[in-house]
C-alpha positions as CSV (number, residue, x, y, z in Angstrom):
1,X,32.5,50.6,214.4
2,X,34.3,47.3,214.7
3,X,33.4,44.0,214.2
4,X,33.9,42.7,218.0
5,X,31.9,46.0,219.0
6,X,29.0,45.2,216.4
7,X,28.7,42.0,217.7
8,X,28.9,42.3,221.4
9,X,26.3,46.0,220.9
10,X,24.0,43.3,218.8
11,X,24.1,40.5,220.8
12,X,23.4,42.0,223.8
13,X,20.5,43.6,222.4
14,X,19.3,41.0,220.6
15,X,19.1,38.9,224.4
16,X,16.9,41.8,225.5
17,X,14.3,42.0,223.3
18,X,13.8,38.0,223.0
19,X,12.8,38.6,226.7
20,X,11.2,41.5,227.3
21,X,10.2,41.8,231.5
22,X,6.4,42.0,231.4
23,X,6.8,44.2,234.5
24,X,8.6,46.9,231.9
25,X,6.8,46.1,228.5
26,X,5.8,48.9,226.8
27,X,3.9,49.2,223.6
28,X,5.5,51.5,221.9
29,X,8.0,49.2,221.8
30,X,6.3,48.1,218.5
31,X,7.5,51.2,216.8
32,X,11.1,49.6,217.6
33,X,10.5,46.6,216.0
34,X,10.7,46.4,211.6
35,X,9.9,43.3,209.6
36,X,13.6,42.7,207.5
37,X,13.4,42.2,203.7
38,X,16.3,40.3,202.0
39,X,16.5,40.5,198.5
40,X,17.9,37.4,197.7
41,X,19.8,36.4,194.4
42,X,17.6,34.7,191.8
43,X,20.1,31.2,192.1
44,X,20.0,31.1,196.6
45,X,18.3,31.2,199.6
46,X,15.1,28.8,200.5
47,X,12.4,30.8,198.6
48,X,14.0,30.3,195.9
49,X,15.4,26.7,196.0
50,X,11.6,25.3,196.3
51,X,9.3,26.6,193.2
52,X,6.6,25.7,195.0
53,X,7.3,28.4,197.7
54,X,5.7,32.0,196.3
55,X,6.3,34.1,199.6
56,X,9.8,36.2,200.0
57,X,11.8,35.7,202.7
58,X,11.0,37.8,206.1
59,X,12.7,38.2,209.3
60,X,12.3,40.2,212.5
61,X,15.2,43.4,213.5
62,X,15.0,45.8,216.2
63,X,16.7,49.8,216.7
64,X,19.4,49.3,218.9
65,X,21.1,52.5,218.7
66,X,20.2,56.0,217.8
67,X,21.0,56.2,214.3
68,X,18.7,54.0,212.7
69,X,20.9,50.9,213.5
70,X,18.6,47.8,213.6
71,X,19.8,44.0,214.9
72,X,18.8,41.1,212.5
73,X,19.7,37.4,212.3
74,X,22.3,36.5,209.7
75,X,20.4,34.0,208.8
76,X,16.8,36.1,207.3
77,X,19.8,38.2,205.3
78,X,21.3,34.9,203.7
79,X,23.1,36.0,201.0
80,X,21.1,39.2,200.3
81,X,22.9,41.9,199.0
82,X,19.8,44.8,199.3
83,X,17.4,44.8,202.1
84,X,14.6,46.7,203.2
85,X,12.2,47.6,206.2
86,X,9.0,47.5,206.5
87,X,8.4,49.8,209.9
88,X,5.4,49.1,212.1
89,X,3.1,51.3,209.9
90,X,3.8,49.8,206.8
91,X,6.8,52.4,205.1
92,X,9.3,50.5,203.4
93,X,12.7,51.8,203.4
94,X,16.0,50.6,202.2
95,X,18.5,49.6,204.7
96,X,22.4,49.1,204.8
97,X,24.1,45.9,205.8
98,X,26.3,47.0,208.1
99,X,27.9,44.3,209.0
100,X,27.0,40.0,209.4
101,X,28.7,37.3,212.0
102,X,27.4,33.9,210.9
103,X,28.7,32.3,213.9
104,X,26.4,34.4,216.3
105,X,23.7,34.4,213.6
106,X,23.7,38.6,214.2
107,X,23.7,41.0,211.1
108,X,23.9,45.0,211.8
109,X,21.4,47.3,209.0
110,X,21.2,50.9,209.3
111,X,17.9,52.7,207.6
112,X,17.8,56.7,207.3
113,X,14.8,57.0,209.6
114,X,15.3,57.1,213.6
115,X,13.5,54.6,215.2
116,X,13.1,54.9,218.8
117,X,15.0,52.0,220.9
118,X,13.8,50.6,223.8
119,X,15.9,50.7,227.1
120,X,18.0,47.6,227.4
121,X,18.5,45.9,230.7
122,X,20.0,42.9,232.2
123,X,18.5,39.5,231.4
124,X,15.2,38.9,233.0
125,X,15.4,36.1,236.3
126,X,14.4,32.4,235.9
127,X,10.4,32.1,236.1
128,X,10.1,35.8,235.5
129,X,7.4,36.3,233.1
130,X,8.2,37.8,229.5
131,X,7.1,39.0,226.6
132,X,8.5,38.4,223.0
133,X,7.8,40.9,219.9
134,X,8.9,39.3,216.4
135,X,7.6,39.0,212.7
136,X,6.8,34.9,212.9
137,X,6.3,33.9,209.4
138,X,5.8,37.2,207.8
139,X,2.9,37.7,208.9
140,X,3.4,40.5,210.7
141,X,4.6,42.1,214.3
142,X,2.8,40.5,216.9
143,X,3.5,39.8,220.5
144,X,3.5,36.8,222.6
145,X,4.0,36.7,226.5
146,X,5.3,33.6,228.8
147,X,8.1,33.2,231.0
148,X,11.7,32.3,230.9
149,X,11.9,28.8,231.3
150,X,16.2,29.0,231.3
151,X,19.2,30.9,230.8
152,X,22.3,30.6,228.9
153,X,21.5,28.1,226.6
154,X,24.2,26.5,225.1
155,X,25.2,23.2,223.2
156,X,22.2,23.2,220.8
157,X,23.7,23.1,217.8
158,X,21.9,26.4,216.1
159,X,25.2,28.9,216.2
160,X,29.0,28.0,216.5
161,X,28.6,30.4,219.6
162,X,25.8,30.0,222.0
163,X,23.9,31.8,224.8
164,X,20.2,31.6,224.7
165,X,17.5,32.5,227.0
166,X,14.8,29.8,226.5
167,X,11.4,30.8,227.2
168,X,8.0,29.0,226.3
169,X,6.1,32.6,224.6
């Protein structure tokens, strides 16, 4: 699969599932979502940097294709060479970096295990309300509902490329 491909599958997916259409959500979605776990290299990344910090690095990925292809941020992989899962009943398996695009923040793994992947639409309307499924602070999948409070955001300064949809969940 190509880079531009990655990218553009990844990104749109990734818009999905930070807005989820109440209307649609469906919880066996959770079985779509893993908790991502870099291992970084003893001399990088922010856990390591600060002594003080004990915890290891966590992110958030979703299946997007059938496969066991799962969408992260760049940015949870850092510099990680090996990563794991940890799927929504606590297995950990070892994933593949597929591929990584620092300037859309969007990294592609692949695990040997097919996770089911939720049906991708377009992006939900202004003031439709929303629901959002993520691993904040390691601590776990959780879910958190609101509504989308604007579209393409751009100009913020996170990625060199930007298109967010802003909600307040």
């Amino acid at each position: 699969m190509s880079t531009s491909r990655v990218v553009a599958t990844v990104f749109a997916a990734m818009t999905f599932l930070a807005a989820a259409p109440v209307h649609a959500f469906d919880p066996a979605i959770l079985e779509s979502v893993v908790s991502v776990l870099p291992d970084w290299p003893e001399d990088s990344g922010p856990a390591r940097a600060d002594p003080q910090r004990l915890e290891v690095p966590e992110g958030t990925g979703v299946a997007i294709l059938a496969g066991g292809y799962i969408a992260t941020n760049a940015h949870v992989l850092g510099r990680a060479t090996e990563v794991r899962v940890r799927l929504a009943d606590g297995q950990h398996l070892p994933a593949a970096i597929v591929g990584r695009d620092t300037a859309t923040d969007i990294a592609l793994l692949r695990i040997e295990w097919d996770l089911p992947v939720p049906a991708f639409g377009p992006a939900p309307p202004l003031g439709d309300r929303v629901c959002v499924v993520g691993n904040a602070f390691g601590l776990g999948l959780s879910v958190t509902c609101g509504v989308v409070s604007a579209r393409h955001r751009a100009g913020t300064g996170f990625n060199p490329i930007e298109d967010f949809i802003q909600t307040d969940a």
